[in-house]
C-alpha positions in Angstrom: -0.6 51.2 20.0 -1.0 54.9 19.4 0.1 57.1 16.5 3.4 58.7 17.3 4.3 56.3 19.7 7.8 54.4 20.1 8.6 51.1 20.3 12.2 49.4 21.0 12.8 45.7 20.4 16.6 44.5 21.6 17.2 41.2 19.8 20.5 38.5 20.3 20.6 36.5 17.2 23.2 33.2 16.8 25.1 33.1 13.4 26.7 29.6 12.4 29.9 29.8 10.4 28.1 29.7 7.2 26.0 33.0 7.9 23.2 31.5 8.6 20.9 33.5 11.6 20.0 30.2 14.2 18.8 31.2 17.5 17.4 34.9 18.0 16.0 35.8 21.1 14.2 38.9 22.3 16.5 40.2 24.8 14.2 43.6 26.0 11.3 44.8 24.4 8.1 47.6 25.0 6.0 46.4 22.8 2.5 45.3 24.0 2.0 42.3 21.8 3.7 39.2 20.8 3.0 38.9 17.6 5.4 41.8 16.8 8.3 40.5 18.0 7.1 37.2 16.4 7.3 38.7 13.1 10.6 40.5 13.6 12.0 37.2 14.9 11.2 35.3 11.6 12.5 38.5 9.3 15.8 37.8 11.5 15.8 34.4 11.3 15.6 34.6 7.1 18.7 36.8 7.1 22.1 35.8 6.5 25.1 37.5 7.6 28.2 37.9 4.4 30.6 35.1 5.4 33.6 37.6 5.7 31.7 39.5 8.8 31.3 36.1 10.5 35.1 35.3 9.8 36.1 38.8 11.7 33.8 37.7 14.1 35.2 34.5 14.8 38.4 36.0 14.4 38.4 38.2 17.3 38.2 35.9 19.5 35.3 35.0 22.6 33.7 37.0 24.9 34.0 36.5 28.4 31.6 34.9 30.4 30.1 37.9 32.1 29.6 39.5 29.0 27.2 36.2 27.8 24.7 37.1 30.5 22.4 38.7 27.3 22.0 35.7 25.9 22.0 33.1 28.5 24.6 29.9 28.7 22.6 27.7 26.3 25.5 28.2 23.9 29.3 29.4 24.7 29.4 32.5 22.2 31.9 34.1 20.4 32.1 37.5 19.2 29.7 40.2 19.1 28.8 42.7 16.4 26.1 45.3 16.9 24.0 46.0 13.9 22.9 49.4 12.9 19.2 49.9 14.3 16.6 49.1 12.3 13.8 51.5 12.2 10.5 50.9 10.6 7.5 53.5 11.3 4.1 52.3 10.1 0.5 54.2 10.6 2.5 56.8 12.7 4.3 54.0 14.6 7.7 54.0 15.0 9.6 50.7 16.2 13.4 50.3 16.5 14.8 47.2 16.1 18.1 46.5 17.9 20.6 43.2 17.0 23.4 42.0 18.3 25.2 38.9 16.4 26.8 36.6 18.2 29.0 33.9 16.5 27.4 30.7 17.5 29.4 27.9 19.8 29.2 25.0 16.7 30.6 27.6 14.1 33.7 28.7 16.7 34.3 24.7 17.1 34.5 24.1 13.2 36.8 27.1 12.7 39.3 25.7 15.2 38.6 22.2 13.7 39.6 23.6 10.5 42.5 24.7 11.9 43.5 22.2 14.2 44.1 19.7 10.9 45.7 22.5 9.1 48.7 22.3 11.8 48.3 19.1 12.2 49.1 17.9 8.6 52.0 20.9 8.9 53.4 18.9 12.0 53.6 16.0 10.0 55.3 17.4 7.3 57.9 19.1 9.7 58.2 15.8 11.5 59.1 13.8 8.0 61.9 16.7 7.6 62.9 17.4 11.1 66.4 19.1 10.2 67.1 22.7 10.1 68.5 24.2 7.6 72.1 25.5 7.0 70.9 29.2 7.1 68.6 28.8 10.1 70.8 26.4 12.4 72.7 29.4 14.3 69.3 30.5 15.6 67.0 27.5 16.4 70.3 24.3 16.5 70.2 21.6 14.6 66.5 20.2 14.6 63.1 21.9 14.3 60.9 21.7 16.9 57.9 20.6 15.8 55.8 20.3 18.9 56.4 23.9 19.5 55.1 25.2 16.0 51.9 22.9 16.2 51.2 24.3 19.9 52.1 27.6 18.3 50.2 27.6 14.9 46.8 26.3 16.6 47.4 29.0 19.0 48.3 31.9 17.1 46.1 33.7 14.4 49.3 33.7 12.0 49.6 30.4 10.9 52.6 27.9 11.2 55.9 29.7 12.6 57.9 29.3 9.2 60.6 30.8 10.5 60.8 28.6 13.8 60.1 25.3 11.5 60.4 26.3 7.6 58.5 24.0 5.4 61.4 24.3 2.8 65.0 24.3 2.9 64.9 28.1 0.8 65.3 30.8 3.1 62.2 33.3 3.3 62.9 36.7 1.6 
């Protein structure tokens, strides 16, 4: 490596719902050696991502498959997030240090766990008090459907559809 010279290093990196950096892979790269990228790979692999970024991630939703090409199919991904570069110039060498985040599969499966029993305990509930009421029979009849809010809550980003299946017989300001 010569003085002045410029060196890119593209990098995927997996991040597990807790923040944690699991898999990082060296997507492109012009550097000559290994044992660069070997040492950026560790550095990335020691950093965790704040929690709240990770949720956004996860929260946008997957990627389609064409778009997983960078990283292979080992693991179904789920969002990406493009860090600001990372430059570091030593002894008149530049290097720029690309990463992309990608939520890992296993952290996209707990969140929907997660929620899966959320809406599953609020089916129950709605199932133990399946009656509308008074104020809310003219729109959705007599009963609540229940089915329908589960299949809606674990689909929707909102939540249980309290106004489809209120949890309580007060009406909602």
């Amino acid at each position: 490596m010569k003085e002045g010279m410029y060196y890119a290093i593209l990098v995927d990196a997996d991040v597990a719902e807790s923040g944690h950096v699991g898999r990082v892979k060296v997507r492109d790269s012009d550097v000559a050696g290994q044992g660069i990228e070997s040492c950026m790979l560790d550095a990335l692999r020691a950093m965790q991502v704040p929690r709240h970024i990770v949720q956004r991630m996860i929260a946008s939703g997957t990627v389609s498959p064409g778009s997983r090409g960078a990283v292979g199919n080992v693991l179904v991904v789920g969002a990406a997030v493009n860090l600001v570069p990372i430059v570091i110039v030593a002894a008149g060498v530049t290097f720029i240090v690309a990463v992309t985040l990608h939520v890992a599969e296993e952290a996209v499966e707990a969140i929907s766990k997660k929620k899966e029993s959320e809406c599953m305990k609020l089916q129950v509930e709605c199932l133990e008090s399946p009656y509308q009421p008074d104020w809310n029979r003219e729109i959705y009849g007599g009963k609540k459907d229940c089915l329908s809010c589960y299949i809606r809550c674990k689909r929707e980003k909102s939540g249980w559809p309290d106004q489809m299946c209120p949890r309580s017989n007060e009406r909602p300001n």
